[in-house]
N, C-alpha and C positions, 0 to 999 in steps of 0.2 A: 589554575585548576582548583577547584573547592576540595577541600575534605571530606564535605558530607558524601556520604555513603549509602542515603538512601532510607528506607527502604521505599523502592517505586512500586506501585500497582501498576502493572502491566496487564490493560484489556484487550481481550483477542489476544490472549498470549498463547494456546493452542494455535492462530491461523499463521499466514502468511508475516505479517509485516508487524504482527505482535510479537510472534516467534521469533523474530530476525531480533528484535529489539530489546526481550526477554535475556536471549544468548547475549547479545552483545554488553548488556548491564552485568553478566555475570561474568563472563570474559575478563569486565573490569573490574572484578570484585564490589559490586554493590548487591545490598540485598535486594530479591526482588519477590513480590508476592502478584504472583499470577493467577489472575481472574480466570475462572474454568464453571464452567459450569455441569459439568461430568471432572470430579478430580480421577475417577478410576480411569480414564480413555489412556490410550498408548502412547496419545501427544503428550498431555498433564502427566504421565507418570515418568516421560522422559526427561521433562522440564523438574519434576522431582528429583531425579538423579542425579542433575547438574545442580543440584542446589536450592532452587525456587521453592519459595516457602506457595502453595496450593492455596485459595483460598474461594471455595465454593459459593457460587453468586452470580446475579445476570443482571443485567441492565436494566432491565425492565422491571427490579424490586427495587426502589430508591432507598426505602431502609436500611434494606442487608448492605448497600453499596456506600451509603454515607458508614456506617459502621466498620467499614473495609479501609475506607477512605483518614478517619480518624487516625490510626497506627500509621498512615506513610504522611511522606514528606513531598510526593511527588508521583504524578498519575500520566501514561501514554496511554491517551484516548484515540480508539478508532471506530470506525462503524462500515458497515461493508453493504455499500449502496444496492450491488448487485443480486446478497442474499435478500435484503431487507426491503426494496423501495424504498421514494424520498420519505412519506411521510413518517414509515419506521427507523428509518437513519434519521431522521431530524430527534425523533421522539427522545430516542438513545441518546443522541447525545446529547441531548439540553439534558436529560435526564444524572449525566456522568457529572455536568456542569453544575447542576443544581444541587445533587447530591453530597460535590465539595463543596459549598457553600454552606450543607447543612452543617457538614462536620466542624466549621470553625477553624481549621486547623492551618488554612490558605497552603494551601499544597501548589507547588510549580504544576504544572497542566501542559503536557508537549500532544500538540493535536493533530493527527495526518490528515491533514485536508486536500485538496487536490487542485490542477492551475485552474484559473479563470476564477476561483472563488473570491478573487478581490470583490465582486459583485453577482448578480444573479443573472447567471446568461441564457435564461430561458433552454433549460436542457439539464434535463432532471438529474444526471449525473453529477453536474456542479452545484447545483441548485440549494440542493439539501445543505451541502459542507458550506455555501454561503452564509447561511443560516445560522449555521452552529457557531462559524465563525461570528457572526455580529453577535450573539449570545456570550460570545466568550468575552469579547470585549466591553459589553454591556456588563461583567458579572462581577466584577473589581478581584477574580481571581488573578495569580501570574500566571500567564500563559506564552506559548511559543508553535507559532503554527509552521509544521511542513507543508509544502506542497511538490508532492513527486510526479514524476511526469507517466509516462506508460511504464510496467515493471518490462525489463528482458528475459524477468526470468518468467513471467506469460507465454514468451515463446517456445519455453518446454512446458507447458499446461503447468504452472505451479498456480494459477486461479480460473476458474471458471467464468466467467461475466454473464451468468443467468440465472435465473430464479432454482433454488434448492432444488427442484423436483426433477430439472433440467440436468443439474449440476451431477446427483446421482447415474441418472443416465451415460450420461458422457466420462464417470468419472476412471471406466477404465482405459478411459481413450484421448489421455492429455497428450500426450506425444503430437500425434495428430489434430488434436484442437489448435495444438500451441502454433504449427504451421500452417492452419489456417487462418487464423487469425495473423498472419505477417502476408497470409494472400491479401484475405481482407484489408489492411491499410494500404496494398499498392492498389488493389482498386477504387477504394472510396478516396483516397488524401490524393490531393492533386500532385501531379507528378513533381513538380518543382518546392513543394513543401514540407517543411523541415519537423520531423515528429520528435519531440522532446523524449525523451527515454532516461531509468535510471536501476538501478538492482534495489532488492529486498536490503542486500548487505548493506546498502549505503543508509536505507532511512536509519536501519539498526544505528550506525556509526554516527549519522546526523542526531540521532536521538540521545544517543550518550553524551556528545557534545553539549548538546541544550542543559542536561540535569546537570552538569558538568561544571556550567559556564553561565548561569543563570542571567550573571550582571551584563553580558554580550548577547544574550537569547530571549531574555524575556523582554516581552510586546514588540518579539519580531516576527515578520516573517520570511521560510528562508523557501526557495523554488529549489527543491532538490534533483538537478538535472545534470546526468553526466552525460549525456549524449544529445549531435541534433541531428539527424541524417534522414534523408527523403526515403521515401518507402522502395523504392529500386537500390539504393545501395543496401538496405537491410536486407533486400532479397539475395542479392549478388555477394555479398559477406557469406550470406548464411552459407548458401553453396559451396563457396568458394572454401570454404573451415570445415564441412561439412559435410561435403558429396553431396548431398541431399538438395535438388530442385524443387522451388518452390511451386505451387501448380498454378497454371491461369485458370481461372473457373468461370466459363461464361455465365453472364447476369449478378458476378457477384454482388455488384456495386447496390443493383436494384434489389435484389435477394434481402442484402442486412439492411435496407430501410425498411422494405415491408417485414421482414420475419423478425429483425432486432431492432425496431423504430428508437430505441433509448441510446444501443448502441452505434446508432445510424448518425442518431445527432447529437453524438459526445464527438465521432470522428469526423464531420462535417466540422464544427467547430473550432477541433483541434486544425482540421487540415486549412484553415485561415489565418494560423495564429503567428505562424514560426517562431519558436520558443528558443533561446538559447540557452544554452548554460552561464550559472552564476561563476566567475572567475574571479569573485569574492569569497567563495566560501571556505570553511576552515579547515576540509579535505578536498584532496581531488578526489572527483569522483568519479567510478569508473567507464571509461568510455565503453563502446558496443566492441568494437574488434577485439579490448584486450579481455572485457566479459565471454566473450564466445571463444575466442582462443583457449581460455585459461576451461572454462566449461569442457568444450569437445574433449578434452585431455584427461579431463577429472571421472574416474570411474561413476560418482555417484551423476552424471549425467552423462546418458548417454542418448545416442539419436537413433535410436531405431529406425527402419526408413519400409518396414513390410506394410505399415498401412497411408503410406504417402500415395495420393490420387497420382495417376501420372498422364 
């Protein structure tokens, strides 16, 4: 383990999998200066309290971000396909890329990309992190790329996968997105094929690792995947932990290619891939039964079950 201490810029440290990774840096005592671009919001003033040094900025000002960039040692770049489209996920993040490069300072760079981005598989949700990825390795920075597989924690609505305006709409209503979206993979992924899955928790823990361990992480990449299980055992788990039946919904299948064509053909994709887990990595990582067990139990998630179709 190194000594250095950091300090990391953590972007997207308000969302999902910045958050996860923000906590997890401080957990381990390293300093961390999180990218916010509202520092008064209630996510940035909680990441305030745990420590996290606020540091007001957005990806889309290459100045203010190379300036941010200077003071650390070490940057978790993400970009969030779903809010942004490819060509504003691409933009971003060549932009976070470009930005350490202004700075001089060769900062380690651990970057959440996502599977299939060894190459561009014509499906705009890999597409983009392809990009960025050959970016990074064109940019003589140190880098370390993840690639997580589906999050489990989606399956209680902790992201949305549609455009902002969408995202609002629905946002009182994750519970119930989150089991739909576990209908949706038994409809569209073929029944015999294996959906790679992993927790928020673990990018966090896979990412401390990386800032960690530089001389084992950088110019790698690692598939962060603690689970591989066909979409009927995901259903039958869920139940089974849960009470709660997942709904059959006629026409899903056809439904998410014409109403979510982006997300029609990220799960078309996946459901040809079967991904396993790496039983290389430097954690284990947590499988789906002992995620959902440990979940149902834990008060801050709970399964409401009043607005599940039946």
């Amino acid at each position: 383990m190194t000594t250095n201490n950091g300090p990391i810029l953590v972007i997207g440290a308000t969302g999902n999998q910045g958050g996860h990774v923000a906590r997890a840096l401080l957990d381990k005592g390293w300093t961390v200066h999180a990218l916010t671009r509202n520092a008064a919001s209630p996510k940035a003033q909680a990441l305030k309290a745990q420590g996290a040094h606020l540091v007001t900025g957005d990806m889309a000002d290459v100045t203010t971000l190379t300036q941010a960039i200077k003071e650390i040692t070490g940057i978790f770049s993400i970009q969030n396909f779903w809010d942004l489209g490819l060509k504003e996920e691409v933009r971003l993040g060549n932009h976070v890329i470009q930005a350490a490069i202004n700075a001089g300072n060769q900062p380690h760079m651990v970057y959440s990309s996502g599977l299939g981005a060894e190459k561009r598989q014509n499906v705009a949700a890999i597409d983009g992190k392809a990009m960025i990825e050959e970016n990074s390795r064109r940019s003589g920075l140190p880098f370390t790329v993840l690639r997580p597989g589906l999050f489990m924690d989606d399956f209680l609505g902790a992201s949305l996968p549609f455009a902002r305006p969408i995202q609002k709409l629905l946002d009182g209503h994750r519970p119930l997105v989150g089991r739909l979206f576990l209908a949706t993979l038994r409809a569209v992924i073929p029944k015999d094929s294996r959906i790679p899955l992993t927790t928020l928790r673990d990018v966090g823990r896979m990412a401390v690792w990386a800032f960690a361990n530089p001389k084992e992480s950088q110019g790698q990449v690692f598939e962060v995947i603690g689970s591989s299980e066909t979409a009927e055992t995901l259903c039958a788990l869920w139940t089974e932990v849960t009470g709660q039946s997942i709904p059959q919904i006629p026409g899903m299948k056809l439904g998410t290619g014409l109403g979510h064509p982006k997300m029609g053909a990220l799960l078309r994709w996946l459901g040809q891939e079967n991904i396993h887990p790496d039983t290389t990595l430097p954690y284990h990582l947590e499988p789906f039964v002992e995620w959902l067990s440990k979940c149902s139990s834990a008060a801050k998630c709970s399964f409401p079950s009043s607005e599940v179709p039946r």
